[in-house]
N, C-alpha and C positions, 0 to 999 in steps of 0.2 A: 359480485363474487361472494360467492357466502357457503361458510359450514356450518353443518350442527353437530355436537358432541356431547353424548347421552351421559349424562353424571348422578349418579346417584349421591350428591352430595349440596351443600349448601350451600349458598352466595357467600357467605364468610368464611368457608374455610379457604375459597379459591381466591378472594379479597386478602385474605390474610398473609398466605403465600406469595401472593403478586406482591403487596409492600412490603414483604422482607426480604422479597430478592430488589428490589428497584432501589430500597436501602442500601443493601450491599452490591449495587452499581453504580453508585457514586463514587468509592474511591478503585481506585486501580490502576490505574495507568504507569505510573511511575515506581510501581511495587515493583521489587526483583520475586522471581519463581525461584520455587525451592531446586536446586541441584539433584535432589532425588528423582526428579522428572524428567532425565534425560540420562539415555545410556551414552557409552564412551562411543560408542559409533557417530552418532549421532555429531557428537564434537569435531571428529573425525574427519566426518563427510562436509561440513562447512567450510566457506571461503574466506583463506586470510587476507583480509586488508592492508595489517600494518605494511608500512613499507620496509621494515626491514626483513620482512618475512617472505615480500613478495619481489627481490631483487630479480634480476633477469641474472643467467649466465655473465661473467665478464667477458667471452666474446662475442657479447652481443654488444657490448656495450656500443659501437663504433658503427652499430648496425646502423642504416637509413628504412623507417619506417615506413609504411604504405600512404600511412595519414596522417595525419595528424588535426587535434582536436585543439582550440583556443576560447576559453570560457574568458567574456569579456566584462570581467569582477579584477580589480586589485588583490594582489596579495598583502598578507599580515606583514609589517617591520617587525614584530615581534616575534619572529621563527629563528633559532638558533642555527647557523651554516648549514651541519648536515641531516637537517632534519627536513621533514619534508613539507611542501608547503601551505597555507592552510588561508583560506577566505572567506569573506562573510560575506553573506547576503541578507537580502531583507525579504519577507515571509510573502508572496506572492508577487513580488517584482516582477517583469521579462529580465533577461539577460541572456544576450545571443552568442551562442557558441557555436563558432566558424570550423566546418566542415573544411578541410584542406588535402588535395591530392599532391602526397608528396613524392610521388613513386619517382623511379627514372625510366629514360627511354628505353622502351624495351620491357619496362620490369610488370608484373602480370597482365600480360596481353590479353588475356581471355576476358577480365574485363571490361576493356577497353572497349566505350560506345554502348555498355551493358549498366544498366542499377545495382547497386548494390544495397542491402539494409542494415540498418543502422537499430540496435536495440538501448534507450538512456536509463539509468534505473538510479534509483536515489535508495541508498542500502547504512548501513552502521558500519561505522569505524571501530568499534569498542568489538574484541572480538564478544566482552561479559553479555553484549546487546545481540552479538550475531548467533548466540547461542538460545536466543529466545526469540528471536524477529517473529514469528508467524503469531506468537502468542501478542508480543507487543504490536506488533500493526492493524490486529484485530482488536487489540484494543482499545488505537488509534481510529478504527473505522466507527467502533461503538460510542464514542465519544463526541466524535465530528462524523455524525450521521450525511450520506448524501455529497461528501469532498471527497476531492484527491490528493494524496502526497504530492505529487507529479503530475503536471498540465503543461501541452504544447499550448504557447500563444500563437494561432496557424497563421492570423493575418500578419504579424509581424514578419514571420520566416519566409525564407525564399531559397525556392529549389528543391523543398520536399516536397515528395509526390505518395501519395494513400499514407497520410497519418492516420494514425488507429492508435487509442487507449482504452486497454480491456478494462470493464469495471468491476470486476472482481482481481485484479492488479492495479492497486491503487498508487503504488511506487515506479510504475512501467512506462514508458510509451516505445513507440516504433514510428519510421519510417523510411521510404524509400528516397533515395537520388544517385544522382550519376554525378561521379567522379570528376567530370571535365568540364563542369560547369558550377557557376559559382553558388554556392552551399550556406548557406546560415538558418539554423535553426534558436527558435527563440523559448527559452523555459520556465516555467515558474514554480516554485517550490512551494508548499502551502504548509509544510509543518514546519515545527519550532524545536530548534535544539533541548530547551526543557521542558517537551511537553514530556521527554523520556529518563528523566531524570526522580529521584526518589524525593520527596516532598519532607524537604527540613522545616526551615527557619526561614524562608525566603532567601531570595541572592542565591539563587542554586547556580551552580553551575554548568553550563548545555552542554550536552554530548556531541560530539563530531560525527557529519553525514560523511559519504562518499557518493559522489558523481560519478558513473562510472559508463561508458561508451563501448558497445562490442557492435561489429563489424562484420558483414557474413557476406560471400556471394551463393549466385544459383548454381545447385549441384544439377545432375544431368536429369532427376525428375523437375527441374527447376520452382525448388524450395531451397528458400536461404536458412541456407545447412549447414554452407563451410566455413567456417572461420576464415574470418583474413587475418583482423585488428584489434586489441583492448588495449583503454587507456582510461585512468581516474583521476579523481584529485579529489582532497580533504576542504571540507565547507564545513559550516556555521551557520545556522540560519534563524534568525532575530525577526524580531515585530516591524514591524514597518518602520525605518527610519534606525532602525536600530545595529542596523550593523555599520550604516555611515556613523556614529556616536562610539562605536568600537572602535573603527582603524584610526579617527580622530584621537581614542585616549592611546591606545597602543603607540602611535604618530608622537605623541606628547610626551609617553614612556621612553622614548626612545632618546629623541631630543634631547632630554635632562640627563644621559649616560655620558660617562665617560667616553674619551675616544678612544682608551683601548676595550673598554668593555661592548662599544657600536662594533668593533671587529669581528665578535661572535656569532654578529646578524644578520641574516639575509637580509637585501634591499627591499623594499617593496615595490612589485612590478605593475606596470599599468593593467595586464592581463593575465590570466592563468593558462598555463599551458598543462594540459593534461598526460599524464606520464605512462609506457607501458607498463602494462600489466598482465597479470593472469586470468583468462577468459572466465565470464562465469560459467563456473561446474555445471555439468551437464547431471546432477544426482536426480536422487529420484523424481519422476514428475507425476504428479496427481491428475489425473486428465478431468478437468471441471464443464461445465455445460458452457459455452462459448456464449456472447450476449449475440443478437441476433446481425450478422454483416458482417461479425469480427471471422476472418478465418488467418490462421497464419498456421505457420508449421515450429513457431517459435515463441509460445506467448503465455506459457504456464510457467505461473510462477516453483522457483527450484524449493524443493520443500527436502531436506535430510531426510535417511532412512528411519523409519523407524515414528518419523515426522505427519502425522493424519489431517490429513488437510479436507476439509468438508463437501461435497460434490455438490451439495444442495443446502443454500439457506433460505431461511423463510422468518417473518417478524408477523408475532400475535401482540396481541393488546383485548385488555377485556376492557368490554364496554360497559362504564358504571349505570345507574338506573338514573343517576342526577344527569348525566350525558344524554341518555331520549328524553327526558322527560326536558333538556331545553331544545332538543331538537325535532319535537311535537310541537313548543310555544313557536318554535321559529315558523314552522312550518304554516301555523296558525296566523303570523304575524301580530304575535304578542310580545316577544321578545328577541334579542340578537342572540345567534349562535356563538359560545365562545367555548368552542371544545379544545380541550390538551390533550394527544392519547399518549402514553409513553410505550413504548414496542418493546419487546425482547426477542433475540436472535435465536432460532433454534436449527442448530448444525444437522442435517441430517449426509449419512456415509451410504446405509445400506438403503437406503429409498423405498422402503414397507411400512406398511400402516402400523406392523407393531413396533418399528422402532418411531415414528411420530406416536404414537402412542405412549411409549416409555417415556420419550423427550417432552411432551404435554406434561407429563406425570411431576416430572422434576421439576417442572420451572414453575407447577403451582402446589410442590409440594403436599404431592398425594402418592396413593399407590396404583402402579399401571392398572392393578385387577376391578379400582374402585370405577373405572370408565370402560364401559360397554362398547359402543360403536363409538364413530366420528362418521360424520353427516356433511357433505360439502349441501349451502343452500345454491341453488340455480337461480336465471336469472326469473324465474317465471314464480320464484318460492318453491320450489319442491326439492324434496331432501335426499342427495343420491350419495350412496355410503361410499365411503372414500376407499381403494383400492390401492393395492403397489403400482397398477398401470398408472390410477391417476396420479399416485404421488409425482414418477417417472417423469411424467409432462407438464409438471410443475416450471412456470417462470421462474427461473434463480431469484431470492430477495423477493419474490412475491410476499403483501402484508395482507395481513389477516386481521380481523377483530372480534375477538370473543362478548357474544351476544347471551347474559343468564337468563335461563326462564328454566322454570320447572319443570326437572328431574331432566333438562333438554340444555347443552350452553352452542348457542350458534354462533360462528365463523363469518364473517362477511372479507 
């Protein structure tokens, strides 16, 4: 796969542009975004976590729920009575959280003997974080090219049926099981509480995830449509090994307290049980290009009004002239191939050649008018100008490599 892109311009102005954007892709992640980039709707239409925000009615309280979820992680001793409860995990573990049908006789029958799906999603507690998630989890992807937030461990679980996680929801997964039979799903978390944190002095301290479980049965076109059940709980999640070394010191903390001051503490439980909550919002949804087998009626991620989420990305890379010239000697067997290409992501919305043409523009720091055409190369070599059609039937995440030669920069 290959493009060409007619430039009336130098090898070093498009070199020069690439390392000063690759410079300034080094830091970021842990940066807060300015408040000027978000209107009050925006705030508005987001979901609140905290738990005092997300109480249920008090005549619910006595309610008996449909499900209920048990995340098999100890809780904190360090969590004050009414506060809510909060776990650590360690950065790719499993840790199996038990599906349970709690209903009573009788209680949704139409169920009964039917699947139901089940959506897990690993989201921010801080609402200062939920006010920026799309921005930080992209920039969690650009970072750890190729992972995911959230991973089913399929061989460990038992009783799910069509696991699916889209790879343009990195924080997601889904699937299916029935009710009446026994349910354990198994998870593993791959990011780190300060990977989202602002970069002091070291010892920072990690922001709180949320684990959060919604519940849907088949509506009458049978898509899971209809809400049953939500329920969350507050996590931590550490390097390997590292959140055993937290409940340990918390464990230790606790110990050395007085006994009227141990009175303020919740115990620590062998398990977590996961609490009702408020479904995630249904706001606006971006419709993205599906990867190829995923079909659901429920798997875009919720993105706020006002909130532009990419329909199509693609990663370039210019290809330096030291980069052929050892992949000639390789090919020669003269020398070993050791090439690095580093990518940059380019978000396309309206999928025409002249908004990739703008988007070219910026990321090498030129003017859209200074580039002519863009050239996709064929497999045979021959140069076929790139259209909105072709953009259209682009692979989401398709990578590209920008090839210089004169007054011509080719795409492979």
């Amino acid at each position: 796969m290959a493009w060409a892109l007619k430039l009336p311009l130098t090898d070093e102005v498009i070199e020069s542009g690439l390392v000063q954007d690759f410079d300034a892709s080094l830091s970021g992640i842990g940066q807060e975004l300015g408040a000027g980039a978000y209107s009050m709707s925006d705030v508005l239409a987001l979901p609140i976590f905290k738990q005092e925000e997300s109480n249920l009615p008090p005549d619910s309280d006595n309610k008996i729920l449909p499900f209920q979820y048990v995340l098999c992680a100890a809780t904190s001793p360090a969590v004050k009575l009414h506060d809510e409860t909060l776990t650590y995990l360690n950065q790719g573990q499993s840790y199996e959280i038990r599906m349970l049908d709690n209903r009573k006789i009788g209680e949704l029958p139409e169920i009964t003997g039917k699947m139901v799906k089940s959506i897990i999603r690993v989201v921010f507690h801080d609402r200062r974080l939920q006010y920026t998630e799309h921005q930080q989890l992209e920039g969690w992807r650009w970072n750890r090219p190729g992972d995911r937030i959230l991973d089913l461990d399929i061989p460990m679980s038992v009783g799910i049926i069509d696991p699916r996680a889209n790879p343009t929801q990195l924080n997601t997964v889904e699937f299916l099981w029935d009710p009446s039979k026994r349910t354990s799903v198994f998870i593993q978390v791959h990011c780190i509480s300060t990977e989202f944190t602002m970069r002091k002095h070291g010892g920072e301290k990690g922001v709180p995830f949320r684990i959060q479980i919604d519940t849907f049965k088949e509506n009458e076109n049978e898509e899971y449509t209809e809400h049953l059940h939500s329920a969350s709980c507050q996590v931590k999640v550490f390097k390997p090994k590292g959140a055993d070394r937290k409940q340990k010191t918390d464990r230790e903390k606790m110990e050395k307290r007085a006994p009227q001051e141990k009175e303020k503490y919740q115990p620590s439980y062998e398990t977590t049980i996961l609490t009702e909550c408020c479904p995630w919002p249904e706001v606006t949804y971006v419709s993205n290009s599906p990867s190829p087998g995923f079909n659901s009626t429920h798997n875009s991620f919720p993105v706020a009004e006002g909130v532009v989420r990419p329909r199509l990305t693609i990663y370039v890379c210019q290809e330096s002239q030291q980069t052929r010239d050892q992949q000639v000697k390789h090919e020669n067997g003269d020398a070993a191939a050791n090439t690095f290409f580093v990518y940059h992501a380019i978000y396309l919305e309206e999928l025409t050649s002249a908004e990739l043409t703008e988007k070219i523009a910026q990321l090498f720091n030129i003017l859209p008018r200074q580039i002519n055409q863009i050239f996709k190369q064929g497999p045979t070599g021959i140069h076929v100008l790139v259209s909105d059609e072709m953009i259209q039937n682009f692979q989401d995440e398709v990578c590209f490599v920008l090839d210089t030669m004169k007054g011509i920069r080719a795409w492979r």
